[in-house]
C-alpha positions in Angstrom: 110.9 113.0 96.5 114.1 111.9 94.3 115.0 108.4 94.6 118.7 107.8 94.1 119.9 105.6 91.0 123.5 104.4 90.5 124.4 108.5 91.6 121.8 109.6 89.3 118.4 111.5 91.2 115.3 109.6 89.4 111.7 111.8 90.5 109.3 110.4 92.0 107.1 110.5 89.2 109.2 110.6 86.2 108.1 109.7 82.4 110.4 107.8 80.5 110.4 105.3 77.1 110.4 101.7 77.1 113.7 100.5 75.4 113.2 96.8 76.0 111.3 94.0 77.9 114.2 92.3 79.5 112.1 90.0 81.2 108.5 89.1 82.7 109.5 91.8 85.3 112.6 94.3 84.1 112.5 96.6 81.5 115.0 99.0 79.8 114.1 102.4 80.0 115.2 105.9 78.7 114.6 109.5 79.9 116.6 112.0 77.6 120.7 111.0 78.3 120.0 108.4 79.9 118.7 104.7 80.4 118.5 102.5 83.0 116.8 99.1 84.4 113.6 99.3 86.1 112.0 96.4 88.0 108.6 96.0 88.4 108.3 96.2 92.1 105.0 94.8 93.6 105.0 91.6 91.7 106.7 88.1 91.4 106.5 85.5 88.0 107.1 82.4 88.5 110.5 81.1 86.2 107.2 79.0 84.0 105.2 82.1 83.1 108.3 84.4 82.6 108.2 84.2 78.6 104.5 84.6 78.6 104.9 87.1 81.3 107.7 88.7 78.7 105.3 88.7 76.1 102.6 90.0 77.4 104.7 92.9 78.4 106.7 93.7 74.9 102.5 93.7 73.4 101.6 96.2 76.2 104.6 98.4 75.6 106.2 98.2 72.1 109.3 100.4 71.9 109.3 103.8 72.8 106.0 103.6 75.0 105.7 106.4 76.9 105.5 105.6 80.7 105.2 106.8 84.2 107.1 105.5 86.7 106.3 105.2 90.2 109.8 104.5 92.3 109.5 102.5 95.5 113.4 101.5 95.6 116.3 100.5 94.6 117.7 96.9 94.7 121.1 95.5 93.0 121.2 99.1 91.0 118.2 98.6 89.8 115.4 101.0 90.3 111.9 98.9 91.7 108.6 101.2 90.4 104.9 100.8 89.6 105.0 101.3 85.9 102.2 102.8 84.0 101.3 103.4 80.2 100.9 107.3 79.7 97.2 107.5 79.0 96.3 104.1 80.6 94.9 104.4 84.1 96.3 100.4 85.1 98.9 100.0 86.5 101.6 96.9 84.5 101.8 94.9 87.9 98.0 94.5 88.3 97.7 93.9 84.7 100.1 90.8 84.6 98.4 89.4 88.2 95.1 89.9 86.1 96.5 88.1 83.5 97.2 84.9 85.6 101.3 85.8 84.8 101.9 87.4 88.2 101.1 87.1 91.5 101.3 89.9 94.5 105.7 89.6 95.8 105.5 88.3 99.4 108.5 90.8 100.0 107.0 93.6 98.0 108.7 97.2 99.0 106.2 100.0 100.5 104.0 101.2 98.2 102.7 98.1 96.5 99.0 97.4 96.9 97.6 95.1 99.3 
């Protein structure tokens, strides 16, 4: 399955580098030409926890982390995935819930855990 982004086909398990932690959900990532914002889609931090939320993210993936991506979506040109180390078998989302920085989105797109 390709997931459309902004005209560009993104697969449905695709590898790319972190570039940035944006935020306590959104990171900037890169796969060869190009880069791109993906949001991590099964969670929700509240506006509190978003810098420790942010920097518990930017400790998990320093730049130019390899990760797998999971797309579940688009929304506001922004690509919503499950994000995953390469090598790690946890997923980010359940890592941050773990972490008390996240909890489960109550509008979380298909795909998301239970």
């Amino acid at each position: 399955m390709m997931v459309p982004l902004l005209g560009v086909a993104v697969p449905a398990a695709a590898a790319a580098d972190v570039l940035q932690v944006r935020s306590g959900t959104l990171l900037q990532v890169g796969d060869g030409n190009r880069n791109y914002e993906v949001e991590l889609a099964c969670i929700q931090v509240e506006p509190e926890q978003q810098q420790a939320a942010q920097a518990w993210l930017r400790q998990q993936l320093p730049r130019r982390t390899a990760v797998n991506l999971r797309p579940l979506g688009q929304q506001q040109g922004r690509l919503q995935a499950r994000v995953r180390r390469i090598g790690s078998s946890g997923e980010l989302d359940a890592g941050l819930i773990a972490a008390g920085l996240a909890e489960q989105a109550t509008a979380a797109p298909e795909g998301c855990p239970v």
